[in-house]
C-alpha positions as CSV (number, residue, x, y, z in Angstrom):
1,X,-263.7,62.7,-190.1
2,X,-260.8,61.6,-190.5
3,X,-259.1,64.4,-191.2
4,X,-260.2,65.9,-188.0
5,X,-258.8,62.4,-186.0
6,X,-255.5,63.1,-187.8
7,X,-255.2,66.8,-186.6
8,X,-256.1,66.1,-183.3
9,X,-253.5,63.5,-183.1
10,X,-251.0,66.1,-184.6
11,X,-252.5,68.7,-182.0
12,X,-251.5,65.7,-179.3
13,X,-248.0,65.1,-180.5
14,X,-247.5,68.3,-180.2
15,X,-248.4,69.1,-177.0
16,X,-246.3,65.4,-175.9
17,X,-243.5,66.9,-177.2
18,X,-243.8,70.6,-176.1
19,X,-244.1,68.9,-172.4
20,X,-241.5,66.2,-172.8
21,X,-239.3,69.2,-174.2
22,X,-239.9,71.4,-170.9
23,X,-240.5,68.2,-168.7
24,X,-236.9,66.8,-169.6
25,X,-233.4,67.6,-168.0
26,X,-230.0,66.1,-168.2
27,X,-227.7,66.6,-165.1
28,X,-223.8,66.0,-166.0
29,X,-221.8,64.0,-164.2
30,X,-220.0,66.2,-162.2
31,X,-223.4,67.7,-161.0
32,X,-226.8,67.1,-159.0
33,X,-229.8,68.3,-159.3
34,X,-232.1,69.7,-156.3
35,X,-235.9,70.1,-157.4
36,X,-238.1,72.5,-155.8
37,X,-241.8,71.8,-155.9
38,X,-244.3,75.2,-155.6
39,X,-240.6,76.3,-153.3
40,X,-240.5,73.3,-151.1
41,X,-237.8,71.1,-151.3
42,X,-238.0,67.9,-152.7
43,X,-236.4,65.5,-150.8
44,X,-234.4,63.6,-153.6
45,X,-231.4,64.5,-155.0
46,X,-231.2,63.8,-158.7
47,X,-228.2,61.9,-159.9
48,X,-226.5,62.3,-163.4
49,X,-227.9,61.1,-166.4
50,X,-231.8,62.5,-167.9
51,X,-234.1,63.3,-165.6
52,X,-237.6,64.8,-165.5
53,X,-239.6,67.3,-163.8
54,X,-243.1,68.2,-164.1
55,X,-243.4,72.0,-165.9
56,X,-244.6,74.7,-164.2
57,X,-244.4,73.1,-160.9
58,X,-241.0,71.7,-160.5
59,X,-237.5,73.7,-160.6
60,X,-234.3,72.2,-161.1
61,X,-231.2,73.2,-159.8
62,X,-227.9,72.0,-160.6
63,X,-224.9,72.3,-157.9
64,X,-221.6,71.9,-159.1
65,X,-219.6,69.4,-156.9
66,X,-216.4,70.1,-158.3
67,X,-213.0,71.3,-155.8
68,X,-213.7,75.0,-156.1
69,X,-210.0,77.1,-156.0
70,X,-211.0,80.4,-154.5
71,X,-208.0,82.9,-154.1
72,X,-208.4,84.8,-150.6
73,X,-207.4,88.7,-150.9
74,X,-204.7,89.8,-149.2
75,X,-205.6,90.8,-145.7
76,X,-203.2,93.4,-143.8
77,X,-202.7,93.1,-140.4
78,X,-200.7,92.9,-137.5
79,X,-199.0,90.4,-135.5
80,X,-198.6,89.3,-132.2
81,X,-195.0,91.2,-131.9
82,X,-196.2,94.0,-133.8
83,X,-195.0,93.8,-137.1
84,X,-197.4,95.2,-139.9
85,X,-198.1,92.5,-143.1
86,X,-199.4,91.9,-145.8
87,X,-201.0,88.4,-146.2
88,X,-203.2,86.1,-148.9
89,X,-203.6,83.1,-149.1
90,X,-205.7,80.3,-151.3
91,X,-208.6,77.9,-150.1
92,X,-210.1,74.6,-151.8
93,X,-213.3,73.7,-150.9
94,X,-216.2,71.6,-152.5
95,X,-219.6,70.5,-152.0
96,X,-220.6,67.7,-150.6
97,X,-224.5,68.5,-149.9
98,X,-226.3,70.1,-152.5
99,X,-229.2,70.8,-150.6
100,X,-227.4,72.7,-148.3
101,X,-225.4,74.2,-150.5
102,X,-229.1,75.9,-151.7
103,X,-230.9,76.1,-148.3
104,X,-228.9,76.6,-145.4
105,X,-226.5,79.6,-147.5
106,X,-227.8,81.9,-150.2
107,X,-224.0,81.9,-151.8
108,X,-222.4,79.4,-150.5
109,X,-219.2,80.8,-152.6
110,X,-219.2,84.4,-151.3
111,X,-219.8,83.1,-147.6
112,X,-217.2,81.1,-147.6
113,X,-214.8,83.7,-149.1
114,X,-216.2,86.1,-146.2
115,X,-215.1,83.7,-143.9
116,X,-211.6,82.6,-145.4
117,X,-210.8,86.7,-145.3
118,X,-211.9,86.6,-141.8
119,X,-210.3,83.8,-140.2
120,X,-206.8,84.9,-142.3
121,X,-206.8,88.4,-140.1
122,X,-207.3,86.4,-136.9
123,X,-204.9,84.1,-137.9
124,X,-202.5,87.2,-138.5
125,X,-203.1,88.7,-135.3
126,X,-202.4,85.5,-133.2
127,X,-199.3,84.7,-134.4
128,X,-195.9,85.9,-134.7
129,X,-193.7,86.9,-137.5
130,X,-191.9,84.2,-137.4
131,X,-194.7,81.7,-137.3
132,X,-196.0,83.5,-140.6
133,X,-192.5,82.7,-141.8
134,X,-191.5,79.5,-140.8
135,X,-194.3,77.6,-139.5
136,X,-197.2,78.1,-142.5
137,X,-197.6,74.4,-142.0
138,X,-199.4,74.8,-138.8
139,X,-201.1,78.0,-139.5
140,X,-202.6,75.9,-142.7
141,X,-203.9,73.6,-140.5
142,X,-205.2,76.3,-138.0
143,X,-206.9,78.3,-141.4
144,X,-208.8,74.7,-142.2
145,X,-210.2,74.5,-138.6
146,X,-211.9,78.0,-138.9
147,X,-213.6,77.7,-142.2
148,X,-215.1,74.1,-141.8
149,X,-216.1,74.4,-138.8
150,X,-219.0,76.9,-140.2
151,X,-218.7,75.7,-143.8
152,X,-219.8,71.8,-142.8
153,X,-223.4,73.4,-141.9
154,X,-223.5,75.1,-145.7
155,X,-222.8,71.8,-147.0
156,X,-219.0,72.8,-148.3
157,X,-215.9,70.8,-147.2
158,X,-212.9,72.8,-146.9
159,X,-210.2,70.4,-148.6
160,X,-207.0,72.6,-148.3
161,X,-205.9,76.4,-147.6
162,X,-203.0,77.3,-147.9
163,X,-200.8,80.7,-147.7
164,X,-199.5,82.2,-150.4
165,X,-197.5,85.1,-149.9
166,X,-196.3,87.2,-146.9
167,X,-195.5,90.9,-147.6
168,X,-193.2,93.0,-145.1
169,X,-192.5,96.3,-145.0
170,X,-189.0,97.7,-146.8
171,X,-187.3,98.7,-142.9
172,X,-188.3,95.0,-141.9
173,X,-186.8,93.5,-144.5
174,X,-183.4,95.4,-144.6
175,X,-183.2,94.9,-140.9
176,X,-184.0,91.2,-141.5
177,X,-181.4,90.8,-143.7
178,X,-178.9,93.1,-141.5
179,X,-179.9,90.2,-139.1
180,X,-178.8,87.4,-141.6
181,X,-175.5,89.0,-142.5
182,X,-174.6,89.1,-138.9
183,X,-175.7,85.7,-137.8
184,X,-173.6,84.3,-140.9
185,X,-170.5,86.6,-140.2
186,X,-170.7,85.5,-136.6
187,X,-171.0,81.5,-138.0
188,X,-168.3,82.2,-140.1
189,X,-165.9,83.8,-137.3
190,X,-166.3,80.5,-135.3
191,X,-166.0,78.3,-138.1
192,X,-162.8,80.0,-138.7
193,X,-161.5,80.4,-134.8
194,X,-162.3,76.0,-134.9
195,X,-160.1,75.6,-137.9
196,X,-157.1,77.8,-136.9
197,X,-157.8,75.9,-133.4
198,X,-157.2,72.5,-135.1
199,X,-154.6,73.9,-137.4
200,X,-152.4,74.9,-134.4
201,X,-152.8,71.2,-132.8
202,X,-151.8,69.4,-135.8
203,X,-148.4,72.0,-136.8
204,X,-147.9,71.4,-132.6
205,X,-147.5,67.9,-133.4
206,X,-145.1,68.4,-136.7
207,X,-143.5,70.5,-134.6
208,X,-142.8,67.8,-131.9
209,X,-141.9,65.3,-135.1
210,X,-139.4,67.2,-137.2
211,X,-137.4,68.3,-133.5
212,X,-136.8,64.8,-133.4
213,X,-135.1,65.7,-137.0
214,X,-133.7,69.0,-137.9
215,X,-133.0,68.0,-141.7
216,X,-137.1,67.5,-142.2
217,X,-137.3,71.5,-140.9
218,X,-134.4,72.1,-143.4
219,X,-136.4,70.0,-146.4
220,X,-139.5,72.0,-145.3
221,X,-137.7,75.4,-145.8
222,X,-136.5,74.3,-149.3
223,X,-140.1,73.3,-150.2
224,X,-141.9,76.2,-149.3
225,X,-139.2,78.2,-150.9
226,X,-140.0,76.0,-154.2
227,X,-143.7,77.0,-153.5
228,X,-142.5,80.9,-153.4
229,X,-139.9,80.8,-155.9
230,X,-143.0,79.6,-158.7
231,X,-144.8,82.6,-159.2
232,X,-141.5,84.7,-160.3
233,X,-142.9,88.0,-159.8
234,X,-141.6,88.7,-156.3
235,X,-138.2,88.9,-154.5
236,X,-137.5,86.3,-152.0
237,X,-135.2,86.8,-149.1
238,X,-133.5,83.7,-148.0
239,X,-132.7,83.7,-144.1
240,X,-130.1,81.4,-142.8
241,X,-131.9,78.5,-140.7
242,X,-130.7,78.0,-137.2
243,X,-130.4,74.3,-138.0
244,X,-127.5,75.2,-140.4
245,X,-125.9,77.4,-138.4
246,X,-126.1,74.7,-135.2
247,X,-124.3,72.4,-137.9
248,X,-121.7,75.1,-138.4
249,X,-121.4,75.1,-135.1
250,X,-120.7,70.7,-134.5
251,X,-118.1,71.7,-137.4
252,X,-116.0,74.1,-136.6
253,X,-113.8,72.5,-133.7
254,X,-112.3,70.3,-136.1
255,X,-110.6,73.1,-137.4
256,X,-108.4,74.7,-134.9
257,X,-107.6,71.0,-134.0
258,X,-106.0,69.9,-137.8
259,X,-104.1,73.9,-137.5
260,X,-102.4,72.4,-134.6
261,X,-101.5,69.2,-136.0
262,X,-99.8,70.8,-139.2
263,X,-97.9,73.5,-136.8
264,X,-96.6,70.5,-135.0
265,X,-95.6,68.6,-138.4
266,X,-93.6,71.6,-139.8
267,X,-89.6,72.4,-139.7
268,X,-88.3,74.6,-137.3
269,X,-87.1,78.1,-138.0
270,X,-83.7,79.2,-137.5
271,X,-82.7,80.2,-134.3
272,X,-81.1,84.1,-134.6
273,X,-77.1,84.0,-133.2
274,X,-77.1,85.3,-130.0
275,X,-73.9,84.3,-129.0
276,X,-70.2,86.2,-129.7
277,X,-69.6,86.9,-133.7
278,X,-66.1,84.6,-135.2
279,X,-63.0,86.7,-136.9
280,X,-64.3,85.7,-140.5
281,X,-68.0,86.9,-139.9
282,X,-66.3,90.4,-138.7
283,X,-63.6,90.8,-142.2
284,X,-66.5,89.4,-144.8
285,X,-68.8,92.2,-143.1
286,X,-66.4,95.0,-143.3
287,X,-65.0,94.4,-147.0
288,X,-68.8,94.1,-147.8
289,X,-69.0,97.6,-146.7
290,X,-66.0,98.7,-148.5
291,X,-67.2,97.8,-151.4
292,X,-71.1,99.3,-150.7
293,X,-68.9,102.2,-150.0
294,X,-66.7,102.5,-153.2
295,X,-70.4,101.7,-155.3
296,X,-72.5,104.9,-153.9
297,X,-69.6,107.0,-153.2
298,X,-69.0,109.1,-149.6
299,X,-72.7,109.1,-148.9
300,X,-72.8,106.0,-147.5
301,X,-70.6,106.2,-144.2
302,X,-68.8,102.9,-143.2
303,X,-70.1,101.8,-140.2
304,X,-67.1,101.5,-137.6
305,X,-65.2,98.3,-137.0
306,X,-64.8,96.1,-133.8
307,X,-61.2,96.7,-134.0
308,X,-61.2,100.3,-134.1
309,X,-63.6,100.3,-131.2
């Protein structure tokens, strides 16, 4: 007897704990649990922790309500001013009713991925290259409208999309950057046309300072010269300023002036004799010629004599 009291007891344990085994659940925390009764939906949503559900009737299913990052294909297109690219982008979502996420969808993931590919091509086609370029800020914002808009009945929250990558075609992107060089060469022309502009007011205005002084022209010769003269591996050709020659100039009538005043301070020359020669001048001449005569012999003829004439 009481062995049979004792099996049966083991027989009940047994089937306690085969039911309590199948019976029993535990739903993590960053889960709920949905139960379906005979496939009608219980109405309670079963929070984390153990749990229990009656075998053979009840079905539990667990809904992950973590963000969910679901990369979007990229979706070729083209834009508004017909320009063919290449687009993909990313989207964050997350559940935020289980229940939904189970009834209203029969994969809640691969709808909304459906949708994000969707809504990127319309996005694509609405807008213009630049936009896709520039402006992904306000295309984001656009992208999260679309999705959860349709997503908010599935129970899914779109938290963030965002564009990832915009592909152009090889002629776009040469004549893009065809575009760049040009806009910068033309930046760079007027940056340089303003600076030779204010370079010419300011050497204007040295100019006007150092006419008011001809030496600081002069100093500024001999320093560029300096600045020339350092390298030593070219020849430099010196012109004459006009300055110096303008001093020449203020010096030079000083000159004739002192040639005057030392003319005036030196001894007069001898007069020549004009006037009849004396007897004495006439015999010194003539025995000066005798004795020329008697020296080179009969080549030299006396000249003749006042008295014989």
């Amino acid at each position: 007897m009481i062995e049979e009291v004792l099996a049966a007891a083991a027989g009940a344990a047994a089937v306690i704990a085969v039911y309590a085994g199948a019976a029993s659940r535990v739903v993590k925390q960053y889960e709920r649990g949905v139960v379906f009764r005979f496939g009608r939906l219980r109405g309670e949503i079963r929070s984390p922790g153990f749990t229990t559900i009656i075998p053979f009737v009840d079905r539990l299913h667990k809904v992950n309500m973590q963000i969910v990052t679901m990369p979007v294909p990229a979706q070729e297109g083209i834009t508004r001013d017909n320009v063919t690219v290449r687009v993909d982008a990313v989207v964050y979502f997350k559940v935020v009713d289980a229940a939904d996420a189970l009834v209203r969808v029969e994969d809640y993931r691969f709808a909304v991925s459906q949708m994000a590919q969707t809504s990127l091509r319309s996005i694509i086609g609405k807008s213009d290259l630049d936009d896709l370029l520039s402006n992904r800020e306000q295309l984001n914002q656009g992208l999260e409208l679309m999705l959860d808009s349709p997503a908010m009945g599935w129970g899914v929250a779109i938290d963030r999309v965002e564009i990832k990558d915009v592909s152009l075609p090889e002629t776009m992107k040469r004549s893009m950057a065809r575009q760049a060089e040009a806009d910068r060469e033309r930046r760079a022309r007027v940056i340089n046309a303003d600076a030779e502009l204010q370079a010419s007011k300011k050497l204007a205005e040295a100019a006007g300072v150092m006419s008011a002084e001809p030496a600081a022209l002069q100093l500024r010769l001999l320093q560029t010269v300096m600045a020339v003269s350092a390298e030593k591996n070219s020849t430099l050709v010196l012109p004459i300023p006009v300055e110096l020659l303008r001093f020449l100039e203020r010096a030079t009538p000083a000159a004739p002036a002192r040639a005057e005043q030392a003319a005036a301070e030196a001894p007069a020359a001898p007069e020549p004799i004009t006037g009849p020669l004396s007897e004495a001048y006439l015999k010194g001449r003539a025995a000066a010629e005798e004795s020329v005569e008697d020296l080179t012999g009969t080549s030299v003829e006396p000249s003749p004599r006042e008295g014989d004439l």
